[in-house]
Each structure stands twice: as C-alpha cells, then as structure tokens.
C-alpha positions as CSV (number, residue, x, y, z in Angstrom):
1,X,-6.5,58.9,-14.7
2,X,-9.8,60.1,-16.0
3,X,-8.1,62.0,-18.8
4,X,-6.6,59.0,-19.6
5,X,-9.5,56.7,-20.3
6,X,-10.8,59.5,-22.3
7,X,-7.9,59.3,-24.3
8,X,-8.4,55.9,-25.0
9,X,-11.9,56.0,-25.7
10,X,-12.1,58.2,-27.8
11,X,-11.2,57.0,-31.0
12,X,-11.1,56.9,-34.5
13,X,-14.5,58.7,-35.4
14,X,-15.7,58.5,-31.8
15,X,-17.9,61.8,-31.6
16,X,-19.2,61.7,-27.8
17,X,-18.3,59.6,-24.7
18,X,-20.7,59.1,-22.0
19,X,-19.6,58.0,-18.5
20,X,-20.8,57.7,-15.3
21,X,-20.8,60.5,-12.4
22,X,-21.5,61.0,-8.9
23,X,-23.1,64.3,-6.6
24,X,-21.0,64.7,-3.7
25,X,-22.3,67.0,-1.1
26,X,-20.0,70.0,-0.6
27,X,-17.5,69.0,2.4
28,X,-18.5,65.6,2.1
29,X,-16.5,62.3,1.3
30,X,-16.6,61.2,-2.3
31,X,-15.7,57.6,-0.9
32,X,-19.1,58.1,1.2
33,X,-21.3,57.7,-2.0
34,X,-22.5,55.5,-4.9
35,X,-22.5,56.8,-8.8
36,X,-25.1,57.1,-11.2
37,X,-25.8,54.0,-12.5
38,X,-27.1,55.2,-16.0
39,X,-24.0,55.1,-17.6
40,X,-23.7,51.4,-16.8
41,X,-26.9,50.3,-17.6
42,X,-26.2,52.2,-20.7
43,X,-23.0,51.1,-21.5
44,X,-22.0,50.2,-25.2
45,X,-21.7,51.6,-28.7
46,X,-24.5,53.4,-30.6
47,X,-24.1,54.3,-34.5
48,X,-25.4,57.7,-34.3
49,X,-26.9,60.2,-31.2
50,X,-31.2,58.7,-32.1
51,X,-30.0,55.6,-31.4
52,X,-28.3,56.1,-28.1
53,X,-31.2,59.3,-26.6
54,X,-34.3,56.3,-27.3
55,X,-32.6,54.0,-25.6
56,X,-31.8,56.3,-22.6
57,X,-35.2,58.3,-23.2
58,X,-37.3,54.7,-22.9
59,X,-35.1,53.7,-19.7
60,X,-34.8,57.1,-18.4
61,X,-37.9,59.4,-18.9
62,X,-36.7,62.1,-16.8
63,X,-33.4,62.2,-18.3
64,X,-30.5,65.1,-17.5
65,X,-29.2,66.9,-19.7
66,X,-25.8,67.9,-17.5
67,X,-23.0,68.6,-19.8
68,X,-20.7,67.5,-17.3
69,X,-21.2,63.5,-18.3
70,X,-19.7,63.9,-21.8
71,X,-16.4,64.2,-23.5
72,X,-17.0,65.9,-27.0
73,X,-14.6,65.3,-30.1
74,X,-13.0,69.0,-30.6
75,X,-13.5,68.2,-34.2
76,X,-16.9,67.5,-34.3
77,X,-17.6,70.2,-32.0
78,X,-16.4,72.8,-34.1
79,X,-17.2,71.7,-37.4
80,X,-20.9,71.7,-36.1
81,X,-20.6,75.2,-34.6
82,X,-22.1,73.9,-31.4
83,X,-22.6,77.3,-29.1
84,X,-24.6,77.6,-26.2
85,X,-26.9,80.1,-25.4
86,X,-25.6,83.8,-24.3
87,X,-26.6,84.9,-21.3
88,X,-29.0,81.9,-20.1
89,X,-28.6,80.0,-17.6
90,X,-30.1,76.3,-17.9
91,X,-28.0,76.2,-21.4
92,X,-27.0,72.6,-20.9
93,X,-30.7,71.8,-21.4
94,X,-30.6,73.9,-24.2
95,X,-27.6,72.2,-26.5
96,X,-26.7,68.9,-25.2
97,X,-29.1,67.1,-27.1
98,X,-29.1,69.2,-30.2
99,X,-25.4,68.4,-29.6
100,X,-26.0,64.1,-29.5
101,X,-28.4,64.2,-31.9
102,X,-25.4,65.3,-34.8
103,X,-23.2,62.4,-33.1
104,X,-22.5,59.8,-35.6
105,X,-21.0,57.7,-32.9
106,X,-21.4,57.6,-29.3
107,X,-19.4,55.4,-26.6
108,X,-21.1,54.5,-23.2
109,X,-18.5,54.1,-20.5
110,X,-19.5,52.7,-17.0
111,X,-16.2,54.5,-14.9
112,X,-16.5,57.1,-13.0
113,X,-15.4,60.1,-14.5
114,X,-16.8,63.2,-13.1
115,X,-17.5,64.1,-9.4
116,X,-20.2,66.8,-8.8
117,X,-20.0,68.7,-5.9
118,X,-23.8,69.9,-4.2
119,X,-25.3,72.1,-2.1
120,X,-22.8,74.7,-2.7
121,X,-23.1,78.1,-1.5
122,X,-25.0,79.9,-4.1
123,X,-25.1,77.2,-6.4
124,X,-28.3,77.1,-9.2
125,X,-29.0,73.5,-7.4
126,X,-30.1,75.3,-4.4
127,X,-30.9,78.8,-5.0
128,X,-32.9,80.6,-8.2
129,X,-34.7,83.6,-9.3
130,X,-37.1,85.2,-12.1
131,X,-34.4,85.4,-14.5
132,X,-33.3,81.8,-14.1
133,X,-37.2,80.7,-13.7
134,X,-37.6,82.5,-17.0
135,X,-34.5,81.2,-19.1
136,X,-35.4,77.5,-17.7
137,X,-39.2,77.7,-19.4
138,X,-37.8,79.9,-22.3
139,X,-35.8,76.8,-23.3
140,X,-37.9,74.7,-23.1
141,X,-41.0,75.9,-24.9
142,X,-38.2,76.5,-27.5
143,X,-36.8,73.0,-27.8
144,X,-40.5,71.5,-27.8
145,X,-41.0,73.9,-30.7
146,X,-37.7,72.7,-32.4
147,X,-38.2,69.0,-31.8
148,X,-39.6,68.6,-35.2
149,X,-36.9,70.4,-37.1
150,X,-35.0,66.5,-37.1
151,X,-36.2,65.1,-39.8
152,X,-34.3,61.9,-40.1
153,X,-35.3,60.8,-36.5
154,X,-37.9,58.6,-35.0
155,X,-41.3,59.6,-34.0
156,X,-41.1,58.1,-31.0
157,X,-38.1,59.6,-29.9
158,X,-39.3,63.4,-31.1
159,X,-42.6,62.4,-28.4
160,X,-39.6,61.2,-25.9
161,X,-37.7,64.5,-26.4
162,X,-41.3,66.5,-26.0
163,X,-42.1,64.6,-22.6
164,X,-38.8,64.8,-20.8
165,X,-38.7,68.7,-22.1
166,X,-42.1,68.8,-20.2
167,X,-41.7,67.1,-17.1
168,X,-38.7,70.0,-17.1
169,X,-41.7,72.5,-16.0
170,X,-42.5,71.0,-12.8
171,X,-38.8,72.0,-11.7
172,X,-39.9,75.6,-11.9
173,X,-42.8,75.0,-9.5
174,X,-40.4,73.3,-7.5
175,X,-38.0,75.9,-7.0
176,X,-40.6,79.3,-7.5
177,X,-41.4,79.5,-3.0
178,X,-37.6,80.1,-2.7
179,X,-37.8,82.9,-4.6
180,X,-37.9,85.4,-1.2
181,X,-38.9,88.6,-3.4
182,X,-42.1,88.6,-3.4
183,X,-42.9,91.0,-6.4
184,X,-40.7,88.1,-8.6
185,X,-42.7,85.3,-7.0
186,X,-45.6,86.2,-7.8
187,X,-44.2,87.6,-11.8
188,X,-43.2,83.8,-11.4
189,X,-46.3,82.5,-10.9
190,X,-48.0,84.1,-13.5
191,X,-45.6,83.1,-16.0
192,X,-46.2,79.6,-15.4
193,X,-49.7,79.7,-15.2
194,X,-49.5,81.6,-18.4
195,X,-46.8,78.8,-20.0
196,X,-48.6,76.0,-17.9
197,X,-49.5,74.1,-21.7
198,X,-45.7,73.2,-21.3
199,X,-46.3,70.8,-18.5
200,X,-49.5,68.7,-20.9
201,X,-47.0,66.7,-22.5
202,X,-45.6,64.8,-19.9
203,X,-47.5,61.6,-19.7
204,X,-46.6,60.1,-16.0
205,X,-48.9,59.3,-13.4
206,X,-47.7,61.6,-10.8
207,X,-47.4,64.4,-13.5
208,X,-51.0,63.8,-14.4
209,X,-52.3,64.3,-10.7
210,X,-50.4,67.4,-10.0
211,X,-52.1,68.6,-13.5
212,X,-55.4,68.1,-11.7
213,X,-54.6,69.4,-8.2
214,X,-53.0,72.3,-10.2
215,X,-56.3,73.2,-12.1
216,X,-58.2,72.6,-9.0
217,X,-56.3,75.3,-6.4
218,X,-54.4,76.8,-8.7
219,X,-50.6,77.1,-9.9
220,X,-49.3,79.1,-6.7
221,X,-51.1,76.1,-4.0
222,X,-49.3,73.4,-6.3
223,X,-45.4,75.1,-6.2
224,X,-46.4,75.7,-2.3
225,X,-46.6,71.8,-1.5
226,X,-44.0,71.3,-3.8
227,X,-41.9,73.6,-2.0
228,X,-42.5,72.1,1.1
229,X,-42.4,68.6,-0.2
230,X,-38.4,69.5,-1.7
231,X,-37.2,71.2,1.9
232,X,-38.5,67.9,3.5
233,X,-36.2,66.4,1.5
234,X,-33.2,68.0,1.2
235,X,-33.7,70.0,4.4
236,X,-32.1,73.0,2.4
C-alpha cells in the first residue's frame, strides 16, 4: 500500500516526496499512537527544495533531518551523486538537506508512510559514545561552514539552516552522562566546551538560558541536568 501511493506520487519530474511518519515504541501497538503531523501541515507542492525547507524551517525550527520521511527520484539521486558520509554516524543530518536543496520539485503528502520503531536495544536513540558524540558535532560545524556555499538561496533560510544546525549541539549535552566510560565522558566534555561557539546561533529562549547557566557552572553541570531532565522523561 505505501509503495503504491509512492508510485503515484511520484511523477513526471517529481524529485522528492515527503510524508508523514510515526515512532512506535519497540513491542508496542502502532494502532496505540498518533503521526507526525508535519507532513500535514505541510502538505502541497513546492517548485524547488528553498521553497519547501523555509516554509518548514519558519514552522518548524527544530526540524529533523531523518531520511526515513522521503522517497527520492533514483534519477535525481544519481545524476547528483548524492553519497553520504563513510563511516559517520549522524549522516542523515549530514545529506538530507544538501540533498532537498537540488530538488526542483518537492510533493508534501499527509499519509502515513513510515513507521519508526524506538527504544530499541542498542539503538543510537537510546545509547551513544565519543565516536558518535564526535561525528554528530563534526557535521555540524561542517554544514554551518557550508551553508553559504548556496548561492541562489535566501538569506533567511541560510540563518534558518545555521539555527536548527545549532540547536543540533544541545543533543550532545543531552546524551554525553550516558556515556558510562568515564575517560570518554570527560574527552566529551571537553570537546564541547572546546566547539561550544556551535551552540551561539540558535536564537530560542530556552537555548539562550542554558547558554547562561552553561557559562555560569560550566559545560559538564549543564549536560548533568540535562541528563537527568531526558531520563525523567523517557525513563530510559
């Protein structure tokens, strides 16, 4: 069925198709939860990938970059040599909106296509490390740096881009207490206090206060309550 809407979405010159997904918990119902709603508030056509990432950057600040919510046009793909990174983890981040950004035409669908199963055993959603730490603020720095390499795109969407690839930071800080070795944590830590210009550009209010609280005690206090803040949560 999902193959088949695909199918019939994707035509003529159609380059990507968005649609709507949903996180299931491992061993969990599918029936038991709601989709993203993104792709329906988005819904529609957009003559070229600018068009379509500032109006989803401007709705959607913090926006993913999961590969898994497009369909890509095998011709479009190839012809642009599209890769992803070797070796990295975090690559979706890396490509997907170098990716949109060559689209010429992008379709918005609201069904639900894709069904993401969380809180899988030894999944990156619930466990990391240095290395993945590393290749996570790697990619970043390295798209802020690129950002201005499109020429024939808006200002304000370059900015957009910078900001959501900043507010990417904070997920480090987030996951860096369950790193258990403690050697790595504490390489960790340094490497974000020595990257921590990658966090300035996002411009939100709650990003701004943990920029203060961070400068006051310090990168390793901040990842602490954030820690502790996520396993409230999730109770991981």
């Amino acid at each position: 069925k999902c193959l088949s809407i695909l199918d019939r979405k994707i035509y003529g010159n159609c380059d990507v198709v968005a649609f709507a997904w949903k996180e299931v918990p491992d061993g969990e119902a599918e029936s038991e939860y709601t989709s993203d709603q993104r792709a329906v508030t988005l819904q529609g056509e957009y003559k070229g990938g600018a068009e379509y990432l500032l109006n989803a950057l401007i709705q959607y600040p913090v926006y993913k970059w999961f590969v898994g919510r497009y369909a890509f046009r095998r011709e479009f793909w190839n012809l642009n040599n599209f890769l992803f990174p070797v070796n990295k983890v975090y690559e979706d981040v890396y490509l997907v909106w170098r990716v949109i950004l060559n689209a010429k035409l992008i379709i918005v669908i609201p069904n639900t296509v894709y069904i993401y199963r969380t809180k899988r055993h030894g999944s990156i959603v619930i466990s990391t490390s240095l290395k993945k730490e590393q290749d996570r603020l790697d990619i970043i720095e390295e798209n802020i740096k690129n950002v201005n390499n499109f020429e024939n795109i808006p200002e304000k969407l370059k900015l957009l881009l910078v900001q959501n690839f900043s507010a990417i930071y904070y997920s480090s800080l987030i996951f860096a207490t369950t790193i258990k070795n403690r050697s790595e944590y504490k390489k960790l830590i340094d490497l974000l206090n020595e990257k921590k210009y990658l966090s300035t550009y996002a411009p939100s209010f709650k990003f701004k206060v943990l920029r203060i609280i961070m400068k006051i005690a310090g990168i390793s206090c901040i990842a602490k309550l954030l820690g502790i803040r996520r396993f409230l949560k999730y109770r991981i």
